[in-house]
C-alpha positions in Angstrom: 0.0 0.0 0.0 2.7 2.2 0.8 4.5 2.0 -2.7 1.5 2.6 -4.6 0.9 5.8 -2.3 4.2 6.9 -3.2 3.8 6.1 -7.0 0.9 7.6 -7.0 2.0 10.9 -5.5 5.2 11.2 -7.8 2.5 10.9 -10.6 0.8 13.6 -9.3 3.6 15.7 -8.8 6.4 14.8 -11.3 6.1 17.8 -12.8 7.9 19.7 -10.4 10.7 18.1 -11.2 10.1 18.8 -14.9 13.7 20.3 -15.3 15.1 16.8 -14.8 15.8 14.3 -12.4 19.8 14.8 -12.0 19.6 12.1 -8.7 18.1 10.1 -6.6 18.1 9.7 -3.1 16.0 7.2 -1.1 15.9 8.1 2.8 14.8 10.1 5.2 14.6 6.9 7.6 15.6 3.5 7.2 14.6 2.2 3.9 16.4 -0.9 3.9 13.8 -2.5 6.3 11.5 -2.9 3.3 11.6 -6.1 1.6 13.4 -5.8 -1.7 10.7 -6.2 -3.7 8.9 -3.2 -2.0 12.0 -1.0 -2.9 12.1 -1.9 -6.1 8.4 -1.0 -6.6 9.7 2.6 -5.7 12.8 2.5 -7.6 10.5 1.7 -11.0 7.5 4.2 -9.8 9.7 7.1 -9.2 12.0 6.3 -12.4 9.3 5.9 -14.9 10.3 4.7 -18.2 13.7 6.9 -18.4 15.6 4.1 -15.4 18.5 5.4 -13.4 21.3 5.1 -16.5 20.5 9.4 -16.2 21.2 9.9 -13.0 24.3 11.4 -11.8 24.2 9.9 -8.3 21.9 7.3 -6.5 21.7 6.9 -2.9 19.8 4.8 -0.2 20.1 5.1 3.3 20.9 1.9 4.8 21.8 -0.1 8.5 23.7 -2.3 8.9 22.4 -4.9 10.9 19.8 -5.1 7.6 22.7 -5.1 5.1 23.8 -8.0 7.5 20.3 -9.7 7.2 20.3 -9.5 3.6 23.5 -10.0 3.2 25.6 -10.4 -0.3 22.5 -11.1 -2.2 20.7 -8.1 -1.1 23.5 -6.1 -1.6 24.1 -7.1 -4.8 20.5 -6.6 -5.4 21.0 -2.6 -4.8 23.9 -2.3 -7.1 21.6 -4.3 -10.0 18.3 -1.6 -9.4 20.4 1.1 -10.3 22.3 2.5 -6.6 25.9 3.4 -6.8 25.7 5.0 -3.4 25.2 3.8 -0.1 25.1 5.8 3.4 24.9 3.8 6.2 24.5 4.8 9.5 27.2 3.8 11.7 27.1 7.0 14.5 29.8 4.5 16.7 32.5 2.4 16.7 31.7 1.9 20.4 29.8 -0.3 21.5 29.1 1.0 25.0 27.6 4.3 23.2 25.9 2.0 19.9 23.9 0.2 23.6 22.8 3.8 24.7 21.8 5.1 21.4 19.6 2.3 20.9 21.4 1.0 17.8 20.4 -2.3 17.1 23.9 -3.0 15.5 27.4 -3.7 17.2 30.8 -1.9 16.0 31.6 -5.7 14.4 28.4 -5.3 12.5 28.8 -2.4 11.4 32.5 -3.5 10.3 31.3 -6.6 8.6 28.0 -4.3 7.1 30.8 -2.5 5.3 32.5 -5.7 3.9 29.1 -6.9 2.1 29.0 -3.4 0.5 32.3 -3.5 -0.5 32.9 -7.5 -1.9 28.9 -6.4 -3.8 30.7 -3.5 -5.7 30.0 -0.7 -4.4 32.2 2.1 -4.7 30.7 4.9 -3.7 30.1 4.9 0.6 29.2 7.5 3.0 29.5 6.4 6.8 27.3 8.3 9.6 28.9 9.3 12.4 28.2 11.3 15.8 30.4 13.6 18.3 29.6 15.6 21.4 27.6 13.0 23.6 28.6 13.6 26.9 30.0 10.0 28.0 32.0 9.6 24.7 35.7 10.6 26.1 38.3 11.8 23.5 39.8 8.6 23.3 36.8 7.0 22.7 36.2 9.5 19.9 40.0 9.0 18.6 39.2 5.1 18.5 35.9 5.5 16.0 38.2 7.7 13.8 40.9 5.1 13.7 38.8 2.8 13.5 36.8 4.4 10.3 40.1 5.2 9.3 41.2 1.4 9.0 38.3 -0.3 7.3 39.1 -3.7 5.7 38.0 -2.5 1.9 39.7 0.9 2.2 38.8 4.3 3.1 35.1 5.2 2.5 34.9 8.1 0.4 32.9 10.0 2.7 32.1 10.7 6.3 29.0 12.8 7.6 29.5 13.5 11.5 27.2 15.9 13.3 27.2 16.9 16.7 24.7 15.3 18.9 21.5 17.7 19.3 18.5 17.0 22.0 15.5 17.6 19.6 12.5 19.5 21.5 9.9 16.4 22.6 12.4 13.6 21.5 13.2 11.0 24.1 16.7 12.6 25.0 14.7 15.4 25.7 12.5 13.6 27.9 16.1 12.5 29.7 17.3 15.7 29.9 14.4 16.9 31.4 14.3 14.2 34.1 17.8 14.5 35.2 18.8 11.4 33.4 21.1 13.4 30.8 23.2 16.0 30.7 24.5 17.7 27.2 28.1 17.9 26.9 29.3 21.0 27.0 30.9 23.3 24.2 34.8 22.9 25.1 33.9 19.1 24.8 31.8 19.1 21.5 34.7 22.0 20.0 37.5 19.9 20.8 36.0 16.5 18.9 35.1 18.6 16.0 38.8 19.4 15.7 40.0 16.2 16.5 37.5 15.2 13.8 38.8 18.2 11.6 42.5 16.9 11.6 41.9 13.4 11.2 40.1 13.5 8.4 42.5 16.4 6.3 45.4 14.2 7.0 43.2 11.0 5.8 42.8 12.8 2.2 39.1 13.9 2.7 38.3 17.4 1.6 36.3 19.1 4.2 33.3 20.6 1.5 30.9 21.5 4.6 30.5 22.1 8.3 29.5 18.3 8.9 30.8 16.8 5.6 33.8 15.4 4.4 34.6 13.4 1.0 37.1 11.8 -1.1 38.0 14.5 -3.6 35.3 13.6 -6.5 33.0 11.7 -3.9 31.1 15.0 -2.7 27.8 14.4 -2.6 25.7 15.6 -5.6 22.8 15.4 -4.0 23.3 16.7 -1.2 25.2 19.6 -2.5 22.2 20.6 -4.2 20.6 21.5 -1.2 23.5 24.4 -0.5 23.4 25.7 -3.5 19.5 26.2 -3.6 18.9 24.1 -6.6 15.2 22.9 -6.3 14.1 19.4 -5.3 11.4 17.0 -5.1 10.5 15.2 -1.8 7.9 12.3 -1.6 6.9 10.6 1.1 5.4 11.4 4.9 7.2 14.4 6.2 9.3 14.7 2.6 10.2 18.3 2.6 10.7 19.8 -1.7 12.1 23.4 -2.6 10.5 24.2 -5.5 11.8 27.2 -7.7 11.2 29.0 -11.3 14.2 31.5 -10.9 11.2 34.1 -9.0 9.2 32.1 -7.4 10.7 30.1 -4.4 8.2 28.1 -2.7 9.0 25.3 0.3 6.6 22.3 0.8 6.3 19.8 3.0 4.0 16.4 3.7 2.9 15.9 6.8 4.4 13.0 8.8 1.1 10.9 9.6 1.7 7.6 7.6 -1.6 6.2 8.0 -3.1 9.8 6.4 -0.4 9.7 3.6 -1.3 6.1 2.4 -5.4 7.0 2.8 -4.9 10.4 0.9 -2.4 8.5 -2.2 -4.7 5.3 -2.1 -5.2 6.7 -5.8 -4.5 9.1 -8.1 -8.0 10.2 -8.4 -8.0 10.1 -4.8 -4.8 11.9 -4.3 -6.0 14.8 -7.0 -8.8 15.8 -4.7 -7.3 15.3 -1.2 -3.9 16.5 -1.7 -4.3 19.7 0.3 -5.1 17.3 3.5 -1.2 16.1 3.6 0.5 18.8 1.0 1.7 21.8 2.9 3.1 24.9 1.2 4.6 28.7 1.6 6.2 30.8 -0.6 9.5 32.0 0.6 9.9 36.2 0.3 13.2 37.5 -1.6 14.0 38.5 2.1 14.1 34.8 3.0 15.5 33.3 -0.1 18.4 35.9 0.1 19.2 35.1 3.8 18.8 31.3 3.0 21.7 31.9 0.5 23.8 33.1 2.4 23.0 30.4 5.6 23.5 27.4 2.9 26.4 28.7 1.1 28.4 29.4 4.1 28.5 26.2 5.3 30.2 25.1 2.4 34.2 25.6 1.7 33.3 27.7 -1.6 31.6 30.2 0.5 29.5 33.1 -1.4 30.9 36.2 -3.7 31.9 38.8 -1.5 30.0 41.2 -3.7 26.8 39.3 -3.2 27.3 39.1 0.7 27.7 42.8 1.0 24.8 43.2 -1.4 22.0 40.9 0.6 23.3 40.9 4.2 25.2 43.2 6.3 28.3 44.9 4.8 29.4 45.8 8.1 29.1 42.5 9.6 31.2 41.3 6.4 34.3 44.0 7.9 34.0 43.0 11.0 33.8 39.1 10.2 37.1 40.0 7.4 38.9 41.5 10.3 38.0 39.3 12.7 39.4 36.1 10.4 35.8 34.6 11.1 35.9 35.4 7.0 38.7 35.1 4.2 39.2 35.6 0.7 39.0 32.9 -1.3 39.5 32.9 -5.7 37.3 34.1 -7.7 36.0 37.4 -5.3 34.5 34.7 -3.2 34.3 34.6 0.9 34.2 31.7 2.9 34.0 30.7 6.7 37.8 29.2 7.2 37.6 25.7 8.8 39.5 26.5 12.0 36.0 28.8 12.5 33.7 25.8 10.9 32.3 25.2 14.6 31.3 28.4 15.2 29.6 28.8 11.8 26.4 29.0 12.8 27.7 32.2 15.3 29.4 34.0 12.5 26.8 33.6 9.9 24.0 35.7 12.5 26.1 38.5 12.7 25.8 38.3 8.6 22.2 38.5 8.0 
């Protein structure tokens, strides 16, 4: 029922995404606990007749204690419906902190996850991982990197690593709440994002964004498309789509509810006349879409033309952040947050807009 939900929607809505499908990216949650045959529904319904040969870059989000249950055959499976990219989420080497988190996988899973992917074929791996959890010492943050670091199959081409962040009504803010949790604090969370920082340059990996690093020529295509503010096409409960014609910039979301997704999408005809019950829009001002730019853009190591900085956010705020070294010059009359201030991005980009 779900996959016909979701082919029914992208029917309804594929023509959003009438400049072209350049990837593909299949997450959002854990999509490798549908049965194969259920993902390859998707794959087909969402590729019509054109398959993936056209796309640039396909990813799906994987675990791996379910890349362990399927094992070589499921694997191989993925690489034969068209994905050359897998992200799996790994957030630990440890397994003391994989126990807390509720992960249902061990480090040696994840390790032997990581094999199947490899001896299947694919070339083409992002890894997960998380920093700043209070418990999690240095060296127990020094051990996942060497241990990422050492992979049997080689190097993955690229590492996403965020800091851990209690979401408002999650459980960890539940714990927080009851005493049962305490954040770490910023010298903590700084000092494993330069640990992280280091490791990483002297691995090879280009450091492209605040929590991304790749390979050079494994950056993520899709995911760079979201910092540059290219539009895109989200399906599925709670799928989030920016949707633009150059002067129009409009965000849309679906709301989460399964259960109302699958009963609104239980046809097309259905879908036509319900699809304001799940679909929620607004259009972004040029205010918003201008201060957007420069939040995206200055995540990324190519930064934003100086000129266009000065132009859409606060000139002063660009002398003082030049001045400062929270800013540099970069070629091409670009500006860029330097990496040694990467942590306190989010800091130096306020006092910009």
């Amino acid at each position: 029922m779900f996959a016909g939900a979701l082919a029914n929607e992208y029917a309804l809505r594929k023509e959003d995404a009438a400049g072209g499908t350049a990837t593909l990216y299949i997450g959002g949650g854990t999509p490798s606990v549908l049965p194969l045959s259920v993902l390859s529904r998707i794959i087909r319904s969402v590729t019509d007749d054109a398959g993936t040969d056209g796309l640039r870059e396909f990813t799906v989000e994987v675990n791996p204690d379910d890349i362990l249950r399927g094992g070589p055959e499921y694997a191989g499976a993925l690489l034969s419906a068209g994905v050359d990219r897998i992200s799996m989420g790994v957030q630990s080497f440890d397994d003391g902190l994989l126990k807390w988190m509720n992960r249902r996988h061990t480090s040696g899973d994840a390790e032997r996850a990581y094999g199947i992917l490899r001896q299947a074929g694919f070339r083409n791996i992002s890894l997960d991982l998380i920093f700043g959890i209070s418990q999690m010492s240095d060296a127990i943050w020094n051990e996942t990197l060497d241990r990422i670091l050492s992979l049997p199959g080689g190097l993955p081409e690229h590492i996403s690593a965020y800091q851990l962040s209690v979401e408002p009504g999650s459980a960890l803010d539940r714990m927080v709440a009851r005493g049962r949790y305490t954040e770490a604090d910023e010298g903590q969370c700084g000092r494993q994002y330069e640990m992280l920082c280091d490791r990483m340059g002297r691995a090879g990996y280009r450091h492209y964004e605040v929590s991304n690093f790749a390979i050079p020529g494994h950056e993520a295509v899709h995911n760079s498309a979201y910092w540059s503010g290219s539009p895109y096409l989200g399906l599925g409960p709670g799928a989030h789509s920016y949707l633009t014609d150059g002067k129009r910039h409009v965000r849309c979301w679906n709301r989460q509810s399964v259960k109302k997704y699958v009963d609104v999408y239980s046809s097309i005809e259905n879908g036509r006349a319900r699809q304001d019950e799940i679909l929620e829009a607004e259009e972004l001002s040029a205010g918003q879409t201008a201060m957007e730019r420069i939040m995206l853009s200055l995540r990324t190591d190519s930064g934003i033309p100086e000129a266009e900085l000065r132009n859409i956010g606060n000139p002063h705020g660009v002398d003082r952040m030049l001045l400062s070294g929270n800013l540099v010059r970069i070629p091409g009359g670009r500006v860029r947050i330097p990496e040694n201030r990467f942590f306190i991005s989010d800091a130096v980009i306020s006092d910009l807009v």
